[in-house]
Backbone as CSV, one residue per row, in Angstrom:
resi,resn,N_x,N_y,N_z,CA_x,CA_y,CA_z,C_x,C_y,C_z
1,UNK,0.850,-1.198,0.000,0.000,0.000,0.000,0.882,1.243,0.000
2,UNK,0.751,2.085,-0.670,1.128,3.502,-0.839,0.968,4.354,0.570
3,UNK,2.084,4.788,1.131,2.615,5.399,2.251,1.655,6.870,2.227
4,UNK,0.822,7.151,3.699,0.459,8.221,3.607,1.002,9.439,3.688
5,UNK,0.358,10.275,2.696,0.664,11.808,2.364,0.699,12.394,3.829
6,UNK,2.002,13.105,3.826,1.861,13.602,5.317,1.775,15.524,4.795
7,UNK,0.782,15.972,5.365,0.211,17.083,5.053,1.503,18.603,4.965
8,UNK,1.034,19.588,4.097,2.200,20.291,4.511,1.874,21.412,5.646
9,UNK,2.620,22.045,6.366,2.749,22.538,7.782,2.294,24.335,7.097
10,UNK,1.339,24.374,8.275,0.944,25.963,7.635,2.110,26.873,8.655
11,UNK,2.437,27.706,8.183,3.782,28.600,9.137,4.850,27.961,8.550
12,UNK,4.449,26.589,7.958,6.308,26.386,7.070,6.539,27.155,6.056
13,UNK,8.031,26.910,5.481,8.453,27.541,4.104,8.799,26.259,3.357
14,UNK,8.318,25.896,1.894,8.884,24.863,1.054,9.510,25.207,-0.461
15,UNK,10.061,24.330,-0.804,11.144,24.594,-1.832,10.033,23.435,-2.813
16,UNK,8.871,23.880,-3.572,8.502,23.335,-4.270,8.399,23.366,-5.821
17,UNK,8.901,22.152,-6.507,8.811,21.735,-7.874,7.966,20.544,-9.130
18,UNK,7.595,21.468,-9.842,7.137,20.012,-10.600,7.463,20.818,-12.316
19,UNK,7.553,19.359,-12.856,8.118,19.627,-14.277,7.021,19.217,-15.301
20,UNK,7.712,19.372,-16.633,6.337,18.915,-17.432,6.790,17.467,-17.910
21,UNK,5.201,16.779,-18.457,5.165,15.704,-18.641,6.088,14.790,-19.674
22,UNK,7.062,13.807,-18.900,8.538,13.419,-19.770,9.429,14.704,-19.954
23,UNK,9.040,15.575,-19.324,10.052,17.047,-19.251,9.864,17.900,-20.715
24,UNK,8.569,17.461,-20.616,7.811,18.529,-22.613,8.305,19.941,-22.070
25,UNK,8.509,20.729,-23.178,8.366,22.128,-22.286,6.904,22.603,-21.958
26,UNK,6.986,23.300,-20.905,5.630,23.744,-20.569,4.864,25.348,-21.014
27,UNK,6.142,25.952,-21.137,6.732,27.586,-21.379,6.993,28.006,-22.512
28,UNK,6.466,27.750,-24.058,6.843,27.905,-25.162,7.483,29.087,-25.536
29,UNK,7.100,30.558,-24.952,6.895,31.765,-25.841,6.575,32.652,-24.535
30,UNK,6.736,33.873,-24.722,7.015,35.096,-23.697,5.686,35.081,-23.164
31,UNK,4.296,34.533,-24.191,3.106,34.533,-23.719,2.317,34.015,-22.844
32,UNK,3.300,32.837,-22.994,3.236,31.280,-21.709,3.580,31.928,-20.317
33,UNK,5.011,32.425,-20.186,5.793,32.310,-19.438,4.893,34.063,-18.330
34,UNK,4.178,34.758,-19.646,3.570,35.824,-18.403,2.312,35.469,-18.045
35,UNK,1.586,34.454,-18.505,0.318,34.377,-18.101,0.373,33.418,-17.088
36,UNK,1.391,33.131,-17.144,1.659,31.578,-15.975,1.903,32.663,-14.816
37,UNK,3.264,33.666,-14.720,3.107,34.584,-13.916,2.037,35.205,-13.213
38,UNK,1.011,35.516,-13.999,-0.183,36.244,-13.695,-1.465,35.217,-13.137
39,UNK,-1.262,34.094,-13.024,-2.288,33.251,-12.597,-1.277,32.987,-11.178
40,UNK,-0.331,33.182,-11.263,0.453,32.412,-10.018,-0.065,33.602,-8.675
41,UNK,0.162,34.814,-9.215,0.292,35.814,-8.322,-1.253,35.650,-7.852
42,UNK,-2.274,35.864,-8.797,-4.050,36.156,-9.189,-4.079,34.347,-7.664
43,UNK,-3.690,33.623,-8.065,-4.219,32.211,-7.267,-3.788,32.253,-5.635
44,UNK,-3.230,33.014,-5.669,-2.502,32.755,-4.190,-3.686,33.309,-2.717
45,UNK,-4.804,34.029,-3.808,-5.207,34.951,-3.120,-6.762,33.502,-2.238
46,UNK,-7.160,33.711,-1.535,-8.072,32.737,-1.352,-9.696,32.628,-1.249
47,UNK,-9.919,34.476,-1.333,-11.004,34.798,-1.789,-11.586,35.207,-2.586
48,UNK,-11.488,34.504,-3.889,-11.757,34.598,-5.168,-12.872,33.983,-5.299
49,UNK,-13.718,35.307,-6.241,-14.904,35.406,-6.743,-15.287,34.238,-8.113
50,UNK,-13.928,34.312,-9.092,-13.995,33.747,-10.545,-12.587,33.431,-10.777
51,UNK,-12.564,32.568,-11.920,-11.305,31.980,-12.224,-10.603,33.078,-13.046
52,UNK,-9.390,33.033,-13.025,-8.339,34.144,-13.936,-9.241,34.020,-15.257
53,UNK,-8.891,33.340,-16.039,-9.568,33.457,-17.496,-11.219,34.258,-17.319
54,UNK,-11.427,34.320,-16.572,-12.716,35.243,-16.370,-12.583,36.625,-15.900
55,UNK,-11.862,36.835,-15.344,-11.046,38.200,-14.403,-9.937,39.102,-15.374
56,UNK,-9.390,37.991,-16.170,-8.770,38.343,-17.400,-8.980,39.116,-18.384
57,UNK,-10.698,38.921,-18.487,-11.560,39.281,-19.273,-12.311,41.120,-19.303
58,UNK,-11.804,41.189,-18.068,-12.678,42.682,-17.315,-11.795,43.494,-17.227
59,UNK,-12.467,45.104,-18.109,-11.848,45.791,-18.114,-10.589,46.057,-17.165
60,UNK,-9.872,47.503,-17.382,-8.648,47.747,-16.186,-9.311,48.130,-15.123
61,UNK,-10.219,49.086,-15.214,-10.636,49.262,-14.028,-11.444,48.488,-13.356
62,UNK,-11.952,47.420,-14.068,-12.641,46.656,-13.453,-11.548,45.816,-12.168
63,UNK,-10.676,45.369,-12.989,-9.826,44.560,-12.418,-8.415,45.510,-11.479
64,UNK,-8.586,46.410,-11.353,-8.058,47.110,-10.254,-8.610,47.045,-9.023
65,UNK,-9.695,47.135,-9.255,-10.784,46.707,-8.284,-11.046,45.659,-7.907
66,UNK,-10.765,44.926,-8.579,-10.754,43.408,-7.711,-9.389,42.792,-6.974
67,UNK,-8.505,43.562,-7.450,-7.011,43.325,-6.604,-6.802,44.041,-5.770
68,UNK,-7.426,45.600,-5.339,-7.604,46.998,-4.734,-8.240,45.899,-3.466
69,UNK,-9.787,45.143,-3.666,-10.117,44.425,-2.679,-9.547,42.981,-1.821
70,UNK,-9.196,42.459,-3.142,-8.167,41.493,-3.105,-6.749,41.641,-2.087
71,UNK,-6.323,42.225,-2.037,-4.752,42.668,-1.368,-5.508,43.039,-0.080
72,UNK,-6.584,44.308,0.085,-7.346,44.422,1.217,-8.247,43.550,2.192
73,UNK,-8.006,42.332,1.696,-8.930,41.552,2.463,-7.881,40.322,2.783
74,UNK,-6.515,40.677,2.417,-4.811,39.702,3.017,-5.345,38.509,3.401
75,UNK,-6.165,38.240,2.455,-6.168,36.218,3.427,-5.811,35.362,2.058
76,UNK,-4.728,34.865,2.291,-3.935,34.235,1.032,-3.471,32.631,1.704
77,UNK,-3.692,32.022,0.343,-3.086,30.541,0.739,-1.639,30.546,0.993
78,UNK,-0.853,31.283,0.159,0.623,31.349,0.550,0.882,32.664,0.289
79,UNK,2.289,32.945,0.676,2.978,33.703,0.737,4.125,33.126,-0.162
80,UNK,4.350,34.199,-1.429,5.635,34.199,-2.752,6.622,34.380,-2.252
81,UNK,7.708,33.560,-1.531,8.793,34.278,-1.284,9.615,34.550,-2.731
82,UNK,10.122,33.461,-3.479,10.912,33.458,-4.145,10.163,32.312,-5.700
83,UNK,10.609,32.666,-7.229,9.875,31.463,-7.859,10.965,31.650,-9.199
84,UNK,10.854,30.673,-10.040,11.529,30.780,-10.929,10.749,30.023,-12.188
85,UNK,10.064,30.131,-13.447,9.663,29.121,-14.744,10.962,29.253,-15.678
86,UNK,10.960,27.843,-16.013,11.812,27.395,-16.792,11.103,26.685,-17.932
87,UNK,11.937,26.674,-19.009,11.176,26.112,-20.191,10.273,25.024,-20.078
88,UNK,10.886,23.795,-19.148,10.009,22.357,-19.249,9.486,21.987,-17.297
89,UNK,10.436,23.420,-16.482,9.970,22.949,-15.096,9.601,24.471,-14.318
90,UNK,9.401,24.262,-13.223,8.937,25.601,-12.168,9.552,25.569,-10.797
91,UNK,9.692,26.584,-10.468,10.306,26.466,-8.589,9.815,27.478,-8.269
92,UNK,9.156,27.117,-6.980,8.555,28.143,-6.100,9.165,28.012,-4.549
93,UNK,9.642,29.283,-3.322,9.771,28.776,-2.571,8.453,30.020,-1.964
94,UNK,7.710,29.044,-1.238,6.322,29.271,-0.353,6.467,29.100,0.504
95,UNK,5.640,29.979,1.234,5.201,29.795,3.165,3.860,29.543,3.218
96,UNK,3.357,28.726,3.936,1.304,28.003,3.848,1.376,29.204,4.789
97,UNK,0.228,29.983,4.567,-0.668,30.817,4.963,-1.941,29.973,6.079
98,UNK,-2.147,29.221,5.511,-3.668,28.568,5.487,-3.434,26.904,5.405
99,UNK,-4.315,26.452,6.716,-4.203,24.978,6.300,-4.741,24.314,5.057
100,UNK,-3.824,23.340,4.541,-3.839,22.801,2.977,-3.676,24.095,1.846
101,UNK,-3.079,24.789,1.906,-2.772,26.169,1.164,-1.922,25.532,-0.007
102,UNK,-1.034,25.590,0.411,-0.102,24.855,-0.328,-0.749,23.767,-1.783
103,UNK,-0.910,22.937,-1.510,-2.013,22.252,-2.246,-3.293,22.874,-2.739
104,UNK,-3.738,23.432,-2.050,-4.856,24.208,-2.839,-4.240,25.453,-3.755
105,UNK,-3.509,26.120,-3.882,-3.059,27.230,-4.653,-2.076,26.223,-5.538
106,UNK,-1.415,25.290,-5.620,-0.527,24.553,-6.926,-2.010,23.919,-7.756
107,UNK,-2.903,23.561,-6.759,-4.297,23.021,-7.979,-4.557,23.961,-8.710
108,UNK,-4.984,25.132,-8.396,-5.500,26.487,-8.968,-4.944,26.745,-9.878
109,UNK,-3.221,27.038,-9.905,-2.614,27.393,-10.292,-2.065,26.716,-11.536
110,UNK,-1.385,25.101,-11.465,-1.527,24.325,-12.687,-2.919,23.775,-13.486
111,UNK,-3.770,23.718,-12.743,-4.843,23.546,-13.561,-5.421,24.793,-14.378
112,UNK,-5.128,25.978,-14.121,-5.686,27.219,-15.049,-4.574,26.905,-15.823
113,UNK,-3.343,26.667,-15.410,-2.580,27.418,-16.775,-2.570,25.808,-17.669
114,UNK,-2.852,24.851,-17.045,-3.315,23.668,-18.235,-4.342,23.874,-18.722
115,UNK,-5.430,24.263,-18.380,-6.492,24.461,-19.580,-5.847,25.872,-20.646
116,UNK,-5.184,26.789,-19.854,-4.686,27.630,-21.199,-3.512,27.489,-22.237
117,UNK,-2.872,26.433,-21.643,-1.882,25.910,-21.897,-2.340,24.917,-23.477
118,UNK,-3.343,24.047,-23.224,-3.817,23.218,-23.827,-4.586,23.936,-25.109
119,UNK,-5.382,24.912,-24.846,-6.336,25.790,-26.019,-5.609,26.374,-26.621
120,UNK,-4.574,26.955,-26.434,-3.423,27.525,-27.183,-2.778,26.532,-28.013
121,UNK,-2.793,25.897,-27.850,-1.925,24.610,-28.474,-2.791,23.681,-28.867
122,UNK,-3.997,23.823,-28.901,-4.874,22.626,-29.181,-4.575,21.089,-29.123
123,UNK,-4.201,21.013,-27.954,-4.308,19.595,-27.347,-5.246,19.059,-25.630
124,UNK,-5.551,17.935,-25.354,-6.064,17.950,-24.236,-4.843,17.381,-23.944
125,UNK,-5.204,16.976,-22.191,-4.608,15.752,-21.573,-3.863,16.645,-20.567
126,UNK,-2.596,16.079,-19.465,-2.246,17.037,-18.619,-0.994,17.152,-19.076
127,UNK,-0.452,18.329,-18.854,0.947,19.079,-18.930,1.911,18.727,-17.873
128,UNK,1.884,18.378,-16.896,2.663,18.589,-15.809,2.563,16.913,-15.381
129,UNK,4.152,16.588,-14.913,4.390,15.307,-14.427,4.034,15.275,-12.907
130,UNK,2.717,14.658,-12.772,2.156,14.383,-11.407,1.896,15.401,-10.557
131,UNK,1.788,15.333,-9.090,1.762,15.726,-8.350,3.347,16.923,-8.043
132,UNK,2.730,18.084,-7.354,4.543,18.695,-7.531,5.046,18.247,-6.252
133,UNK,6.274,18.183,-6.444,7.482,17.926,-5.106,7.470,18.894,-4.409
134,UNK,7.646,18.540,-3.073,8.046,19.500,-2.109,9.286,19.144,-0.778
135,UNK,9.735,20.045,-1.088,10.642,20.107,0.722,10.507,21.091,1.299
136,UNK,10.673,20.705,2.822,10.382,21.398,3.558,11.563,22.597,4.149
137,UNK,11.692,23.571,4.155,12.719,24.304,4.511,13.113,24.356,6.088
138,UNK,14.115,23.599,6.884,14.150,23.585,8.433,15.180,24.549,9.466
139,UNK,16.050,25.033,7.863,16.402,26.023,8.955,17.072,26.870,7.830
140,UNK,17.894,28.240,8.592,18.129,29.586,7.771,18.857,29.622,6.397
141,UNK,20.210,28.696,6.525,21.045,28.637,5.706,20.605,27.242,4.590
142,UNK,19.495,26.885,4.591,19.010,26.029,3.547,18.233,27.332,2.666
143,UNK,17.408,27.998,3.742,16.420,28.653,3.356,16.909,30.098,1.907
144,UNK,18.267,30.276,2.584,19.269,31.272,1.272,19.878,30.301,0.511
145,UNK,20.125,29.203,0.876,20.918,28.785,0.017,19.775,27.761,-1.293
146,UNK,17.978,27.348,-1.376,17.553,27.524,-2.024,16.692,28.410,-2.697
147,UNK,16.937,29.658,-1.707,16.556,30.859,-2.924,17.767,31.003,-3.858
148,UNK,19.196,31.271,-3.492,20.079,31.234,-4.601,19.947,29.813,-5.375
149,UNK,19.574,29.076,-5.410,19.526,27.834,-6.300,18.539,28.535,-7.545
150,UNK,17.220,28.870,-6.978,16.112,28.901,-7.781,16.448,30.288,-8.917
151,UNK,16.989,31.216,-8.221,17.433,32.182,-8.963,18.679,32.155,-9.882
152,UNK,19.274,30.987,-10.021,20.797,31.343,-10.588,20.525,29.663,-11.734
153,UNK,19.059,29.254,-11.407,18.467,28.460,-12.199,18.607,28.275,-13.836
154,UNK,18.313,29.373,-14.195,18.347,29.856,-16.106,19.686,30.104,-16.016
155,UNK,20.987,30.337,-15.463,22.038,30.426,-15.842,22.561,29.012,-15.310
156,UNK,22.691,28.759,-14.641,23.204,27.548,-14.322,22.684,26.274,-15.214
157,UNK,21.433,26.065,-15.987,20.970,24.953,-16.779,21.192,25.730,-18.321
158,UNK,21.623,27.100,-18.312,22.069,27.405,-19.968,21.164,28.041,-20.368
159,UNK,20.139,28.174,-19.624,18.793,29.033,-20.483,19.275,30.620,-20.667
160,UNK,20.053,31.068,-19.767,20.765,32.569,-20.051,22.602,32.048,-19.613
161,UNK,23.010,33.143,-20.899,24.554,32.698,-21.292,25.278,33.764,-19.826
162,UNK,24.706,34.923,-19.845,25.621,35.354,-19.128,25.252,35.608,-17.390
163,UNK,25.608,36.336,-17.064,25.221,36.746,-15.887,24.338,38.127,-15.520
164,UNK,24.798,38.968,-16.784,24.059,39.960,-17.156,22.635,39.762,-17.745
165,UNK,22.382,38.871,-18.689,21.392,37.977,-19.094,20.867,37.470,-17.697
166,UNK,21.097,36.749,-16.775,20.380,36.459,-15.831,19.273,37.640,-14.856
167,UNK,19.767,38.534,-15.050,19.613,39.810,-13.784,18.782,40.260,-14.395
168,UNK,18.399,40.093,-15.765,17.621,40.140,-16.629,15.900,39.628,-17.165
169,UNK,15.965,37.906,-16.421,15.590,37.118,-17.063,14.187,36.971,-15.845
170,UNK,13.302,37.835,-16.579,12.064,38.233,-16.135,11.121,37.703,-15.793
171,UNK,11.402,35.595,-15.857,10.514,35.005,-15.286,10.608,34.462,-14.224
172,UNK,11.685,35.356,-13.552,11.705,34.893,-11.915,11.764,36.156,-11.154
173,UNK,11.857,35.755,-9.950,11.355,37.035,-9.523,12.985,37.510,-9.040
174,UNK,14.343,37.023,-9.231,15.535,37.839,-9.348,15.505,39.275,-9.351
175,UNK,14.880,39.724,-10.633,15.404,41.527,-10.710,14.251,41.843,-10.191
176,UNK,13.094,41.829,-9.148,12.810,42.330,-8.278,13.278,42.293,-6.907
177,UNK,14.011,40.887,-6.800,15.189,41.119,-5.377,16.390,41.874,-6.042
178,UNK,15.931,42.199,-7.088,17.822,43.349,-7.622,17.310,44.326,-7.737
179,UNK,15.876,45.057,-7.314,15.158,46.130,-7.819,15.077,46.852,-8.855
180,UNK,15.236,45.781,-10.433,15.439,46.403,-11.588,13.790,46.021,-12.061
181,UNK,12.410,46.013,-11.268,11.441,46.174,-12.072,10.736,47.007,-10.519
182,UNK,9.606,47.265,-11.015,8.838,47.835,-10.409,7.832,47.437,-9.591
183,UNK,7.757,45.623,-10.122,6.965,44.829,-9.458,7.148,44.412,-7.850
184,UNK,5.962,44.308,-7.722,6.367,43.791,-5.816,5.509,42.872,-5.965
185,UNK,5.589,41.196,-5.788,4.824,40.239,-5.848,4.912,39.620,-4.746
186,UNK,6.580,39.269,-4.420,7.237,38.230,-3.357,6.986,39.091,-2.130
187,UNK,7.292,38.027,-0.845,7.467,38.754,-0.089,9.341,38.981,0.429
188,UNK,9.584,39.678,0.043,11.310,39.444,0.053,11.919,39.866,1.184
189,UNK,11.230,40.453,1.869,11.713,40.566,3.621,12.420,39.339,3.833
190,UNK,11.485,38.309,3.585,11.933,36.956,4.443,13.490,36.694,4.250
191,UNK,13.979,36.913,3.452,15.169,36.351,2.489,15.863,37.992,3.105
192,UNK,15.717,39.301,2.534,16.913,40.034,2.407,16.566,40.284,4.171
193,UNK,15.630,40.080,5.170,16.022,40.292,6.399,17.896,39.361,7.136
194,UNK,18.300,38.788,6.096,19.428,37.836,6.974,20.758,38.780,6.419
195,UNK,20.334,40.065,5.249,21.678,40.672,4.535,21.449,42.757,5.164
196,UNK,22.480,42.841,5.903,22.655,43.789,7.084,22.627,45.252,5.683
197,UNK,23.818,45.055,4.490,24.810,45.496,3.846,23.833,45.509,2.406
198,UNK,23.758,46.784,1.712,23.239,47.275,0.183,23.920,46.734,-0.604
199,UNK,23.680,45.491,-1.592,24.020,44.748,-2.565,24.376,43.340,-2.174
200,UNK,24.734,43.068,-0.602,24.970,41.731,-0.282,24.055,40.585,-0.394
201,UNK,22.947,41.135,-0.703,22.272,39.793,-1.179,22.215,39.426,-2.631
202,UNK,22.775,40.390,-3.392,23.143,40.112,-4.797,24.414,39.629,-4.982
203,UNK,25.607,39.927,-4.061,26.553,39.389,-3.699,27.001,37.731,-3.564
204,UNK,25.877,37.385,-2.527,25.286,36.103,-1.957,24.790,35.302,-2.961
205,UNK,24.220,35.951,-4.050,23.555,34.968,-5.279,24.633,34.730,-6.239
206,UNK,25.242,35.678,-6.374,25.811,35.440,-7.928,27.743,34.978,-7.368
207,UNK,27.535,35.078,-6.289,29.230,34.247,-6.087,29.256,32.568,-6.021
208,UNK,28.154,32.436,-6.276,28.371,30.437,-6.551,28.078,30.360,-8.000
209,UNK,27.643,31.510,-8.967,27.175,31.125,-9.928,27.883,30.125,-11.118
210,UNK,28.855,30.434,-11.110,29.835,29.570,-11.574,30.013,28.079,-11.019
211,UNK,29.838,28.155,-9.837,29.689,26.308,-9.000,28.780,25.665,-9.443
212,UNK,27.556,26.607,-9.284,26.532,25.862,-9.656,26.370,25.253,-11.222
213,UNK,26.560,26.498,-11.554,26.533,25.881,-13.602,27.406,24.895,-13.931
214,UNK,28.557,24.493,-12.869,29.572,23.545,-13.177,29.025,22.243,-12.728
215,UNK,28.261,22.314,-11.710,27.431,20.950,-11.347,26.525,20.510,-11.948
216,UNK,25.903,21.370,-12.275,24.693,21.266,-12.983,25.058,20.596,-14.838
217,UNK,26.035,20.898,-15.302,26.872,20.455,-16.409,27.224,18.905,-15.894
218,UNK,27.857,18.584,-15.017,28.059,17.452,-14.579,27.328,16.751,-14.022
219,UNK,26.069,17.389,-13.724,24.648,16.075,-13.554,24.245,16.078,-15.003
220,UNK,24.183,16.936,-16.220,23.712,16.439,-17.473,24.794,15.419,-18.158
221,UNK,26.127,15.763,-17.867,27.154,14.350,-18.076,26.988,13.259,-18.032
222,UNK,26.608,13.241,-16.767,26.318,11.749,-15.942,24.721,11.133,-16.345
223,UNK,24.213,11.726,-17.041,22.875,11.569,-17.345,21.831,10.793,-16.197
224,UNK,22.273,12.190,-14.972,21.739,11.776,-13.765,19.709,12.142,-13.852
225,UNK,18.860,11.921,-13.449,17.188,12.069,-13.547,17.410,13.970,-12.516
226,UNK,17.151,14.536,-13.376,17.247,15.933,-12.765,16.133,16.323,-11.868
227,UNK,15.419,15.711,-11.012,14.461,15.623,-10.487,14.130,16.982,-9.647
228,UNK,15.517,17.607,-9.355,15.203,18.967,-8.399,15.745,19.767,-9.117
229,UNK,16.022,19.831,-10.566,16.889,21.126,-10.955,15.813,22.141,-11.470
């Protein structure tokens, strides 16, 4: 018999992933990669009226107004610390808000962007390999050391060549912990509360970047099952 699901902890933080099905890409085109954004942020929230593709639909001001109330009424399944989409996988690191949060906002969340995923592309069936992975984050220096994982992600697997290209690479939430957009999604306290010093947490990311891309080269060598990259 199949070992029971042991629930995830509301007040925890997790380092969660899931990829697409046989590792298809999931992320084709700049169009994928922002609407996936925009359902991630839109799902987190837990008092929702209608599904994104419906909310999508309503004017600006309509929909100012529903995030104006939305943000004002702070009862969310999780909390964004940190996330990253990649062509064929995703990383999010989350804090449960709410018991079963966790699970309820990854349903929301891959199931909208599989039905848009699918109409765009005119296919059925599911996108995403199973259920997503999770770990649990137990203490500080895991907790920086997989936000720098998730962020140094597209350079370290080759998706951006340089490093400048990374600081760049707009489907993670990086250049809003580098304050090169305007967006505020995450909650990034959690993470830059451990860096005293202006730039040391950019410091902190990009001085393994080179380690990492070297390992990460040598798990595609070894033609190891990339299960957490």
């Amino acid at each position: 018999m199949p070992g029971r699901e042991i629930p995830l902890i509301t007040g925890e933080i997790y380092h969660i992933i899931n990829r697409g099905v046989a590792s298809m890409k999931i992320f084709l085109n700049d169009l994928h990669y922002r609407h996936a954004q925009k359902t991630a942020f839109y799902y987190q929230h837990k008092t929702l009226e209608q599904r994104y593709s419906y909310f999508s639909r309503l004017p600006q001001s309509a929909k100012s107004d529903v995030l104006l109330k939305l943000n004002q009424a702070k009862e969310f399944y999780v909390e964004i610390i940190a996330y990253c989409l990649m062509p064929n996988h995703f990383h999010f690191l989350l804090k449960q808000t709410a018991d079963n949060g966790i699970s309820n906002y990854m349903s929301k969340f891959t199931n909208s962007y599989t039905r848009y995923f699918n109409i765009k592309n005119k296919r059925i069936g599911p996108i995403f390999q199973g259920k997503f992975k999770s770990v649990r984050i137990e203490f500080e220096q895991q907790l920086l050391h997989v936000s720098r994982y998730i962020h140094l992600n597209p350079y370290s697997s080759g998706v951006v060549k340089s490093i400048n290209d990374l600081k760049k690479y707009s489907y993670s939430s990086l250049p809003e912990y580098l304050n090169l957009t305007g967006n505020s999604y995450c909650q990034k306290d959690i993470i830059l509360s451990y860096f005293r010093k202006p730039g040391a947490c950019e410091d902190f990311v990009f001085s393994q970047a080179d380690h990492q891309r070297s390992l990460s080269i040598i798990k595609h060598l070894l033609l190891e099952n990339l299960e957490t990259e």
